[in-house]
C-alpha positions, 0 to 999 in steps of 0.5 A: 573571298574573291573571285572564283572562276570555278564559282558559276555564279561568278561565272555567269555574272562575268560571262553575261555580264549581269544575270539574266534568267533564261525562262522569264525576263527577269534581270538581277539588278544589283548594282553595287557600284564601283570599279568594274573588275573582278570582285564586282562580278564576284559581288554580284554572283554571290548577292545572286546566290543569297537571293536564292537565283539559281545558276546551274553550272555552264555548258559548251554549245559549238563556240559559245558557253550557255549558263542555265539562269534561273530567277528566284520564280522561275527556280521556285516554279521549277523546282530547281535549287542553285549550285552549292559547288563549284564546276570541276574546271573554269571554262576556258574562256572565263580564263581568257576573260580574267587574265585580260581584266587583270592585264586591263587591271596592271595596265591602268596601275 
């Protein structure tokens, strides 16, 4: 499986570049080395997702795309589970960032 735009925890790990939960400090900090492209940020959403961090799926505020992160804590503490779906659509800009790393991606080929 690859990356999936539609995926939030493939989202949230390539819009904020790392997760990081939005009632505690805590920062998922799975490193998995490698290139840094597309399927690093899948890696990353998915090992987030088996490490039970729930990330509900995006929301626009003004200009800016806000993910609800929660770590494994502070999800157990509030009761919330992570999404098991996907979003209806990608975020326009999660798009925008994709064909870039893929332009980045052919460029260096």
């Amino acid at each position: 499986m690859s990356f999936d735009p539609k995926d939030p925890y493939d989202a949230a790990a390539l819009y904020d570049m790392w997760l990081n939960c939005s009632r505690c400090p805590a920062t998922f900090d799975f490193e998995p080395g490698g290139e840094v492209n597309l399927d690093y940020y899948h890696r990353i959403g998915q090992q987030a997702r088996r490490d039970k961090w729930a990330v509900l799926p995006a929301r626009n505020h003004g200009d800016e795309l806000v993910f609800n992160v929660l770590c494994p804590d502070c999800a157990r503490r509030f009761g919330v589970d992570g999404c098991d779906g996907r979003m209806e659509l990608a975020a326009p800009v999660i798009d925008q960032i994709c064909q870039a790393m893929r332009d980045a991606s052919e460029q260096a080929d």
